[in-house]
C-alpha positions in Angstrom: 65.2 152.6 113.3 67.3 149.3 112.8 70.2 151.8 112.1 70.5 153.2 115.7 74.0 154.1 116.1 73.4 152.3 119.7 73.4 148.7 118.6 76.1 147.2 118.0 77.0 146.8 114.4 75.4 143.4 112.5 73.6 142.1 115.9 69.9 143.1 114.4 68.3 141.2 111.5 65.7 143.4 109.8 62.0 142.1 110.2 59.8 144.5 108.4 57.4 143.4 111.0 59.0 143.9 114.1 60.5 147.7 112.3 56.7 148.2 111.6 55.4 147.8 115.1 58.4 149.5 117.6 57.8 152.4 115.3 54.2 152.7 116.4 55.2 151.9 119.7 57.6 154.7 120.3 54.7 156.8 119.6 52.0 155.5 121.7 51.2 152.9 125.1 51.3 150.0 123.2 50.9 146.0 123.8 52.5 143.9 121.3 50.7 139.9 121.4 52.9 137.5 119.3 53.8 134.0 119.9 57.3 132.8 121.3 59.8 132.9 119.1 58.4 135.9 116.8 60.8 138.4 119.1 59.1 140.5 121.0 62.5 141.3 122.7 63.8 142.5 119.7 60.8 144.9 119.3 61.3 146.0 123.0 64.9 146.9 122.3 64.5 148.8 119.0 61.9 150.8 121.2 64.2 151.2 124.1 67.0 152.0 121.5 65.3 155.1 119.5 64.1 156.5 123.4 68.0 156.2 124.6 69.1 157.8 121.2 66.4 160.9 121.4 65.9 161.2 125.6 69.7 161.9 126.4 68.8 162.7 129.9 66.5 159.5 130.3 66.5 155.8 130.9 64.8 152.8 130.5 63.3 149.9 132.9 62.2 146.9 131.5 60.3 144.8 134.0 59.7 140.3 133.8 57.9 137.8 136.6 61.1 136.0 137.5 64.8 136.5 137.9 65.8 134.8 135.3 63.9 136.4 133.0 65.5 139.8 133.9 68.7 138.2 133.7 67.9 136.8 130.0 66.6 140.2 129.2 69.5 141.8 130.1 71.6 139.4 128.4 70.1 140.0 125.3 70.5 144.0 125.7 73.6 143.3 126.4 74.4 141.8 123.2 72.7 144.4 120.9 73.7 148.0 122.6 76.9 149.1 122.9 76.6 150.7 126.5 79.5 149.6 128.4 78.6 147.3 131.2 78.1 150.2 133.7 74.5 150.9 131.8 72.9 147.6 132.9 71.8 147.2 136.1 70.0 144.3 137.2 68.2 144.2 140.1 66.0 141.6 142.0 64.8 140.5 145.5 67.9 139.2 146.3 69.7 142.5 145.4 70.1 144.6 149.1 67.6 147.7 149.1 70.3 150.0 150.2 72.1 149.3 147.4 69.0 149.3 144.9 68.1 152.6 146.2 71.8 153.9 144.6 71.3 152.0 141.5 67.5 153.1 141.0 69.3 157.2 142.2 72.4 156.7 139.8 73.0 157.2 135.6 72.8 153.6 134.6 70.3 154.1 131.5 69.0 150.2 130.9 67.3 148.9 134.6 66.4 145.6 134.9 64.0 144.5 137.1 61.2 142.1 139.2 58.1 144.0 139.2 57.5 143.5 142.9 60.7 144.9 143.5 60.0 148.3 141.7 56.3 148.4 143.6 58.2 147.9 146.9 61.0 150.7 145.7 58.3 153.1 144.8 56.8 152.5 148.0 59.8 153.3 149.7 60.7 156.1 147.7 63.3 154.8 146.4 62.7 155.8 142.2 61.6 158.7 140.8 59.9 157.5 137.1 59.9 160.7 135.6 63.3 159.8 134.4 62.1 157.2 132.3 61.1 157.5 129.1 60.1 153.9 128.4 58.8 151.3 130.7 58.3 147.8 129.5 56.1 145.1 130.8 57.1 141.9 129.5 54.3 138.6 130.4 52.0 142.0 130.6 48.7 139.2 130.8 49.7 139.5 134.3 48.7 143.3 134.6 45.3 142.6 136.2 43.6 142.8 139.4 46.1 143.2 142.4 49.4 142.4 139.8 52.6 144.7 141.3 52.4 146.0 137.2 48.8 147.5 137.8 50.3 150.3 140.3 53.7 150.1 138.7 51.9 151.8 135.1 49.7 154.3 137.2 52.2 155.6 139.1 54.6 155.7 136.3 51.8 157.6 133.7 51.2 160.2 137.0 55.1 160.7 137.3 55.9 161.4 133.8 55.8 164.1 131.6 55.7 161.8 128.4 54.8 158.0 129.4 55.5 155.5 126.9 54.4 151.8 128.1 55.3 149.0 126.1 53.6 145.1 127.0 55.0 142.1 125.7 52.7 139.2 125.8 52.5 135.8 123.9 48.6 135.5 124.9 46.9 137.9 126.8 43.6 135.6 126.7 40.8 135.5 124.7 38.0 137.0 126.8 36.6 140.9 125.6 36.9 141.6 129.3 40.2 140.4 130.0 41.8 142.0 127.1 40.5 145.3 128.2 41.2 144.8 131.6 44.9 144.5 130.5 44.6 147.4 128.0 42.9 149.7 131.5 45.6 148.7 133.7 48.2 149.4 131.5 46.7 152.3 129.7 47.3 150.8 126.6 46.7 152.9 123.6 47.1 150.3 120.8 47.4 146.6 120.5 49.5 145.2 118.0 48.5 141.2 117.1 51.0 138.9 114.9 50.7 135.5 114.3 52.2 132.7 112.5 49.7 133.4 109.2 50.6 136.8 108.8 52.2 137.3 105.3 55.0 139.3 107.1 56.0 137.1 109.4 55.7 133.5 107.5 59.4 134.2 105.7 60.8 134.4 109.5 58.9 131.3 111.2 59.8 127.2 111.1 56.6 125.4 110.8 55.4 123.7 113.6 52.7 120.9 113.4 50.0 120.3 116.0 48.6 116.6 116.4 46.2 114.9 119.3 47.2 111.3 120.1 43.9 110.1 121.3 44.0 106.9 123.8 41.5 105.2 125.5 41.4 104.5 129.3 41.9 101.1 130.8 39.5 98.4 131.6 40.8 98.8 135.1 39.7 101.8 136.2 36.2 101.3 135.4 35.5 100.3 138.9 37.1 103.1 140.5 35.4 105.3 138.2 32.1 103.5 139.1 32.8 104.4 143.0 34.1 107.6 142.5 30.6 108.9 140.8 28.4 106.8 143.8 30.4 108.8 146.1 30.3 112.1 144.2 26.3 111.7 143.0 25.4 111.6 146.6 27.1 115.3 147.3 26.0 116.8 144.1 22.4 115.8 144.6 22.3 117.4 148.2 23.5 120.5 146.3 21.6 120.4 143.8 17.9 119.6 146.3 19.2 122.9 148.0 19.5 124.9 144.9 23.3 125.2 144.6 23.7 123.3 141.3 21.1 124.2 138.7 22.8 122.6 136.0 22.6 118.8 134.7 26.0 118.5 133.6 28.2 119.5 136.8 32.1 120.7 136.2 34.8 122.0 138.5 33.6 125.8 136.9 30.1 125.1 138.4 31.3 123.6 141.7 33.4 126.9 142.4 30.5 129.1 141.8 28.4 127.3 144.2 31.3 127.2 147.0 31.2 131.3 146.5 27.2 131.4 146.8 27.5 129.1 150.0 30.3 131.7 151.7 28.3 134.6 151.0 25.2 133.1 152.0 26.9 132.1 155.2 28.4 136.0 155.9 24.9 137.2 155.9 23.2 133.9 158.1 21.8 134.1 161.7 23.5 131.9 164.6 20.5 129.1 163.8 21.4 129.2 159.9 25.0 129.1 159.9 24.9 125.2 160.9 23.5 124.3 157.4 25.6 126.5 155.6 28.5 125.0 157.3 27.0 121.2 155.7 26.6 123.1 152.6 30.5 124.1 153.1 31.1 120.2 153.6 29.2 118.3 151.0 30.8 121.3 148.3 34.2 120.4 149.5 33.7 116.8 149.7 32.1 117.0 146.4 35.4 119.2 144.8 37.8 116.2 146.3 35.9 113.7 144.5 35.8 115.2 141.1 39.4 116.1 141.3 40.1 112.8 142.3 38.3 111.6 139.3 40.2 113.9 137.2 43.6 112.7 138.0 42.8 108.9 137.8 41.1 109.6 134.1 43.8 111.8 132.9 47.1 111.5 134.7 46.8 107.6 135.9 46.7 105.6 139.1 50.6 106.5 139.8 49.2 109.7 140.5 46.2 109.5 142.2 47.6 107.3 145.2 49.8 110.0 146.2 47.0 112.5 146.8 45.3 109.7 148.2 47.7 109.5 150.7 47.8 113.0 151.5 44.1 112.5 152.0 44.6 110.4 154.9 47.2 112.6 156.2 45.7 115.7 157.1 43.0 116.6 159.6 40.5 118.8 157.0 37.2 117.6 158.0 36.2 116.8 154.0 39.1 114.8 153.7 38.2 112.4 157.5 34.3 112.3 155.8 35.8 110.8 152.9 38.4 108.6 154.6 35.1 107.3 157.0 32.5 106.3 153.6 33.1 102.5 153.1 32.5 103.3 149.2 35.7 104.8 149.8 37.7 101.9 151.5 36.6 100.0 148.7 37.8 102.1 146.1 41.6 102.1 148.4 41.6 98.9 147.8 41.3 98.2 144.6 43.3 101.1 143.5 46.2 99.4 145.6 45.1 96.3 144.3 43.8 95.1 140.4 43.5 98.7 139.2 46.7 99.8 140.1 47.8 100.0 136.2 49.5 102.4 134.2 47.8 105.3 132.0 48.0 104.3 128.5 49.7 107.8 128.1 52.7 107.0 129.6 53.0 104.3 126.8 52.2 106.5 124.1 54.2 109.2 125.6 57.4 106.5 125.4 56.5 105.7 121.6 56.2 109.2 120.3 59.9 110.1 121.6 61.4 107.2 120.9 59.9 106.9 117.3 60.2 111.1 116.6 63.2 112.1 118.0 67.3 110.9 118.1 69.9 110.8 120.4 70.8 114.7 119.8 66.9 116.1 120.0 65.3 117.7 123.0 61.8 117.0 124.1 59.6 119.2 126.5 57.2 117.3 128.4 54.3 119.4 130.1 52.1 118.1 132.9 50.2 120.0 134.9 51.0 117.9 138.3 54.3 117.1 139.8 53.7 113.6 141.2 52.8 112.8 137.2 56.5 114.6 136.4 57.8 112.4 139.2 56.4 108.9 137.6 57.4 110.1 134.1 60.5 110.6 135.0 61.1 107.6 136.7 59.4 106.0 133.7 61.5 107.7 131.1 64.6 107.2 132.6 64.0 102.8 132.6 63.9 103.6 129.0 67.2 104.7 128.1 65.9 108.3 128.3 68.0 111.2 129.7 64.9 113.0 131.7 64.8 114.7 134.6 61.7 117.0 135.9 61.1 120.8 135.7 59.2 122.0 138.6 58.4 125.5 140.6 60.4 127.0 143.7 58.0 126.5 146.2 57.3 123.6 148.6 53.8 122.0 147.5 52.4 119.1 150.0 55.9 118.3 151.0 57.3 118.4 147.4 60.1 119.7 147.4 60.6 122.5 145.3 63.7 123.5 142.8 65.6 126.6 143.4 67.1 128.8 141.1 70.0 127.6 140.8 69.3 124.0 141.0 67.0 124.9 137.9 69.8 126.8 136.2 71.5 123.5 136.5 69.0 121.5 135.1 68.8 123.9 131.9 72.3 124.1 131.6 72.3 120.0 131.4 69.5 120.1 129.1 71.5 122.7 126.5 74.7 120.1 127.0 72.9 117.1 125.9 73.7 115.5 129.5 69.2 115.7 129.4 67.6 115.2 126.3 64.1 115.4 128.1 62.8 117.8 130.4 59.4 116.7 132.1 57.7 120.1 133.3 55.1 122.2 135.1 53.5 125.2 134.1 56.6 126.7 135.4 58.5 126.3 131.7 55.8 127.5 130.0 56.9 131.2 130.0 60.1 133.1 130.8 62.7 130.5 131.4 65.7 130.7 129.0 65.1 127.2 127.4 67.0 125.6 124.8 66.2 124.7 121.3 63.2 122.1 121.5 62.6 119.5 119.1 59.3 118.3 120.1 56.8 119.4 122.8 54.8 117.1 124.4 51.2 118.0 126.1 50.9 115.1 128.9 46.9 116.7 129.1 45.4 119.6 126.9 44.9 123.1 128.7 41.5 124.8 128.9 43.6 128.0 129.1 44.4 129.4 125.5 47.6 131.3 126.9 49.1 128.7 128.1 48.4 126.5 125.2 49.9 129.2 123.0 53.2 129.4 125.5 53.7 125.7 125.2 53.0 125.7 121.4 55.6 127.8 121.5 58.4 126.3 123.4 59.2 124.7 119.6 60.2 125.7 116.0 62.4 128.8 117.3 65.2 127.5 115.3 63.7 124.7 113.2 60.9 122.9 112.4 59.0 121.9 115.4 56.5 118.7 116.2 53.6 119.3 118.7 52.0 116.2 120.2 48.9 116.6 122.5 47.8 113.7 124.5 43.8 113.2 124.9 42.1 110.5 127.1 39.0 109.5 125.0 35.7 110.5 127.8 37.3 112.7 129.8 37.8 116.1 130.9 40.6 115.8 128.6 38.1 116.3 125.4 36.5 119.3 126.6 39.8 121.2 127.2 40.7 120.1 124.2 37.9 122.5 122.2 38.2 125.0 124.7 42.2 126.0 124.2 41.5 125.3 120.2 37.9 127.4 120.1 39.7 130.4 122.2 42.8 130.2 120.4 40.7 131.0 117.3 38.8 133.9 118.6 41.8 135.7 120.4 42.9 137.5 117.0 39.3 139.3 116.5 38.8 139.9 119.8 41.6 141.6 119.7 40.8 143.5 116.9 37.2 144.5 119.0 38.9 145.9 121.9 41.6 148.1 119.5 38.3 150.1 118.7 37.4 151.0 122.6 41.1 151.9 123.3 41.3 155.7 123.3 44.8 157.8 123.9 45.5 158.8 127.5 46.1 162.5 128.9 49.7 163.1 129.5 51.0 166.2 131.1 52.9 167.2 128.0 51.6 167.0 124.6 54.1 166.7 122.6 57.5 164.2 122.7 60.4 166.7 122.9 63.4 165.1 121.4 67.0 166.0 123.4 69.1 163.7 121.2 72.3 162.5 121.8 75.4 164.1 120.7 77.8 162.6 117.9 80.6 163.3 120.9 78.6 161.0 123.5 77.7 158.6 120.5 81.4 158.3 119.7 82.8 157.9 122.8 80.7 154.2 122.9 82.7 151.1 122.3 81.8 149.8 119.1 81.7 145.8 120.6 81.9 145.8 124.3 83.5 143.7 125.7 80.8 141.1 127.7 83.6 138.2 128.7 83.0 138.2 131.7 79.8 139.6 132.4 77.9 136.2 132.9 80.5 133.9 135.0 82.1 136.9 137.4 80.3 139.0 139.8 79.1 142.5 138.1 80.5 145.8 139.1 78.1 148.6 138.7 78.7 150.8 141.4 81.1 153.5 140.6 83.6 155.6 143.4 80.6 158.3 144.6 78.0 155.0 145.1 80.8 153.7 147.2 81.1 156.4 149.8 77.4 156.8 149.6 77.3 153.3 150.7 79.7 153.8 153.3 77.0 156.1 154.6 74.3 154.4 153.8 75.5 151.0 155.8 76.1 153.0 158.9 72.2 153.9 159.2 70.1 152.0 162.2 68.3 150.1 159.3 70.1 147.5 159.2 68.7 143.8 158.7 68.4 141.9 162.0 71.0 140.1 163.9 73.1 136.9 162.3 75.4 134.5 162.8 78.8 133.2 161.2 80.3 130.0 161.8 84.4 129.3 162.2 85.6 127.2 159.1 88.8 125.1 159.0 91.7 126.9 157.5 91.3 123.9 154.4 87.4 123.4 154.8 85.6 123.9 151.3 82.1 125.3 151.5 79.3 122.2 150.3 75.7 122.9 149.7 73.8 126.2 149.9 73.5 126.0 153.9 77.4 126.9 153.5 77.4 130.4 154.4 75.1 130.4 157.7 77.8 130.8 160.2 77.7 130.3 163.5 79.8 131.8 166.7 80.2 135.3 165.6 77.3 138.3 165.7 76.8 140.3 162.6 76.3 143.6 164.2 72.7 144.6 163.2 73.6 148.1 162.1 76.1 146.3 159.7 78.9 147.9 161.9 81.7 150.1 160.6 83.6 148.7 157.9 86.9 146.8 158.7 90.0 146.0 157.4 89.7 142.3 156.3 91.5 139.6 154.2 88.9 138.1 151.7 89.5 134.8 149.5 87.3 134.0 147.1 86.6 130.1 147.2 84.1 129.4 144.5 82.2 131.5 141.8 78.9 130.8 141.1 76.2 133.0 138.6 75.5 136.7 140.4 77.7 135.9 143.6 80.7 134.2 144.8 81.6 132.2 148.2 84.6 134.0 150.2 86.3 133.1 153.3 87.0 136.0 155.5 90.1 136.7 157.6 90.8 132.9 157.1 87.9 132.1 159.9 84.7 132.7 158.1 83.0 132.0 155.0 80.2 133.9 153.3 78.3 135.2 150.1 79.2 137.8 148.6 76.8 139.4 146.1 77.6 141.1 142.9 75.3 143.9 144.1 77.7 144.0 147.6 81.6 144.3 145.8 83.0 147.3 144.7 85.8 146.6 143.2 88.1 144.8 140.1 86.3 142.2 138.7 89.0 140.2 137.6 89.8 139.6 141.7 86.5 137.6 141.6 87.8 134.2 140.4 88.6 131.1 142.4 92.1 131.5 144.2 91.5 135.1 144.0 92.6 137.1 147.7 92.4 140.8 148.8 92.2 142.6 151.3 89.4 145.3 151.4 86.9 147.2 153.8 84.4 144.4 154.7 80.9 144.9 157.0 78.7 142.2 157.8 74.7 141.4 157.8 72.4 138.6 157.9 69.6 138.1 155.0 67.0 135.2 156.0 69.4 133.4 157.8 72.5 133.6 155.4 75.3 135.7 156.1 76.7 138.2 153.8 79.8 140.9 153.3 79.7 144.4 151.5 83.0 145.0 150.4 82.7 148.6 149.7 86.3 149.3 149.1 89.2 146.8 147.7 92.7 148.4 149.4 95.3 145.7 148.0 95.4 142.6 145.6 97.5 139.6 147.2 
């Protein structure tokens, strides 16, 4: 298998191991479980390279959570196949559906894709899966419930003739019912577990130790902790005289489960019972504030804690104004402004174990599960001479302010250079991300989840040996999580091994695999090293003559996004910040118009799309999935004039240049 003709000569190192397992795979639905760093990609592709090579007619989609994971996905493709770079197609949310629907409808043989953008294709009749012979589910632990993959796999195994389904996970969780939820949604034949231990794999791995640095908390917060439980004895006895809590030791787990009895209780009330189920609403919620509250002052620190306190006194939620009114709590405001305001002895043992373990040229990975902690460390970090900077999420959370993509691009990119030696992170970096070669990893709190302890484990020892250092407040919730990710951790492996016995092969429509192998003319005729210069830093084109007068068509439909706007730029005004290319003064015509003749200039390049000023007057974006056309006219400096149309997507303007007429 490792001597497909499709890979590119001397880019595969042979793993008996990962050999082993694509060669049941081709065979059979199957979901490989190994840690990061063991190369489940490389599995994936030998898989996706024997279907290419036998299923001449067929191609292959490979699905991941994020963008960037597609992207690094089809990077590494990129470097093993030798498909020119017409056989790649990547395409996300940001990629316009008219021109997915002519990507998912052309003879590009490797797709790359978000899963939500495939369910929403499907839905719109966009792809036809039968042409797939393999479709691969990387982070497939997501593949339950509601998950875009769930009705991805079934409408893929109705489709096709001959399904193959290959998952890619480094945990899917250590729970019998979990696993074989996964297995049902996927219709997973065959489970394929490696670890570190295996004798197949050792050769391949870098060690990587595990230690807990246990501290103890400050005298300080005793008083706060003493308020704190006053306040939250009082709601959890109320629950408990109403039967809600019939357990003497009370944790968030059991707090949940009474919040659902007290809603469903509540659906099925009279008009005279709902007032106590409403209380019983209350004193739950109050009661979940407090115990989080406790939480983050025991295990993250003071610096912490005061922000949600603020947000607390913030918002109009009834729990939160109850709160706000118990003098218990005004007491415990002021002291935690006051004489307990003190720092977590983590943050001081956090500061010794990179100072001590690592040197100027090492990179550390810091995980914390809140980003006002990755705020404070960072800020911490930095007055010690450390190059940090924090790792966070997209999304807005209680006015933080997310990072976008690019902006996280950057950070990684700065983080690879050196110019960071310390990336301080949510659960965000915990799977997909492209990240660097890690030194040491750092848990700021242990995980009760063993995926994610797993993931982070594994963010180190890639490359070389790797140190893990896990940070434990002594009496805390910290302790428990601490058996729980190491008990579950244990068990995944023969649970596992349980649910391989229940797994039964699905009915497909045809019985057998027919091989329709690809000629020795169409192997030939294959570059032997493609040539990928300019694949990452220039906009991609994919879309060959016959897409481009289909899009001509296309674009003149009444489908159009909604109307925009375009704003006039100075004939020497630079575009600054990503608010750039919403123009003003000029309506995009909302059926994206008939395309005109138009002078483009292309002002700055940036990953997947560049920023171009149009007719001298207007600047917009201009997406790799919207030019049809030379590359090599998509630098900075670069002019031409081409047939240009309009359209707005939320609130940014962009062109479709469906037809370059003459370099300038």
């Amino acid at each position: 298998m490792e001597d497909n003709p499709l890979f590119i000569k001397g880019s595969l190192d042979r793993r008996e191991y990962q050999l082993n397992a694509a060669k049941e795979a081709v065979t059979q639905n199957t979901m490989i479980v190994m840690p990061t760093a063991l190369g489940k990609t490389i599995i994936a592709a030998l898989v996706a390279g024997y279907m290419l090579l036998n299923q001449r007619g067929k191609r292959v989609l490979m699905m991941a959570p994020t963008k960037p994971l597609c992207e690094q996905h089809k990077e590494t493709f990129g470097r093993l196949f030798r498909f020119p770079n017409r056989e790649f197609k990547l395409l996300t949310g940001m990629t316009n559906p008219k021109l997915r629907e002519l990507a998912w409808k052309g003879d590009a043989r490797l797709m790359f894709a978000t899963p939500q953008v495939v369910q929403n294709d499907l839905s719109a009749g966009r792809i036809d899966l039968d042409r797939f012979a393999l479709v691969i589910f990387d982070e497939c632990h997501r593949a339950v419930k509601d998950y875009a993959y769930t009705e991805i796999a079934r409408r893929y195994v109705e489709s096709s003739s001959y399904p193959i389904i290959l998952g890619l996970t480094a945990s899917p969780g250590a729970m019998k019912e979990r696993l074989k939820a996964i297995g049902d949604s996927l219709f997973i034949e065959r489970i394929i577990y490696k670890s570190e231990d295996d004798d197949d794999v050792k050769s391949y791995i870098n060690p990587v130790t595990v230690e807990w640095k246990k501290v103890d908390l400050p005298l300080a917060y005793r008083p706060l902790m003493d308020l704190l439980r006053g306040m939250l004895d009082t709601r959890l006895k109320w629950l408990a005289d109403y039967d809600f809590l019939r357990t003497k030791d009370v944790y968030r787990k059991q707090l949940l489960e009474a919040g659902d009895e007290i809603r469903r209780k509540l659906q099925g009330a009279g008009a005279k019972g709902k007032g106590f189920y409403f209380t019983a609403i209350l004193q739950q919620s109050i009661a979940l504030t407090l115990f989080h509250m406790r939480e983050l002052l025991t295990t993250q620190g003071a610096q912490t804690l005061i922000p949600f306190v603020e947000r607390i006194g913030e918002d109009n939620k009834r729990a939160h104004s109850t709160i706000e009114a118990d003098p218990m709590f005004r007491k415990f405001k002021e002291l935690l402004y006051g004489p307990c305001n003190v720092e977590h002895p983590k943050v001081k043992a956090l500061i010794s174990l990179i100072k001590a373990g690592t040197t100027p040229a090492s990179r550390v990975l810091v995980f914390t599960q809140y980003r006002d902690t990755a705020s404070y460390l960072v800020s911490r970090l930095s007055k010690e001479g450390i190059r940090g900077e924090r790792f966070v999420g997209q999304a807005t959370k209680e006015a933080d302010v997310g990072m976008s993509q690019e902006v996280q691009r950057q950070t990684l990119d700065a983080f690879k250079s050196g110019a960071l030696n310390c990336l301080v992170a949510t659960s965000i970096a915990e799977e997909g991300l492209d990240i660097p070669q890690v030194d040491m990893v750092i848990f700021y709190e242990p995980v009760p989840s063993e995926i994610r302890f797993i993931q982070r484990r594994g963010r180190t020892g890639r490359r070389m040996a790797g140190k893990v250092f896990i940070l434990v407040a002594n009496d805390t919730s910290d302790v428990a999580y601490m058996y729980s990710s190491l008990r579950k951790a244990a068990i995944m492996k023969k649970v596992i091994k349980n649910v391989n016995s229940i797994l039964k092969p699905i009915q497909r429509r045809s019985p057998f695999f027919i091989p329709d192998p690809m000629t020795e003319e169409e192997i030939g005729s294959l570059p032997l090293s493609p040539d990928r210069s300019d694949d990452s830093s220039e906009l991609q084109v994919e879309l060959n003559r016959s897409d481009a007068e289909s899009a001509g068509r296309v674009y003149g439909d009444k489908t159009g996004p909604r109307t925009g706007a375009v704003r006039s730029l100075g004939p020497d005004e630079q575009p600054e910040g990503p608010e750039a290319h919403v123009m003003t003064d000029m309506v995009i015509d909302e059926n994206y118009g008939e395309p005109q003749l138009r002078k483009v200039s292309v002002l700055k390049v940036e990953r997947g799309f560049s920023i171009v000023r149009i007719d001298e007057k207007w600047i917009t974006r201009l997406s790799a999935e919207n030019f049809n056309g030379p590359r090599d006219l998509i630098r900075r400096g670069g002019v031409f004039s081409a047939l240009c149309q309009f359209f707005d997507e939320n609130g940014v303007a962009n062109v479709i240049v469906s037809k370059v007429i003459q370099e300038q």
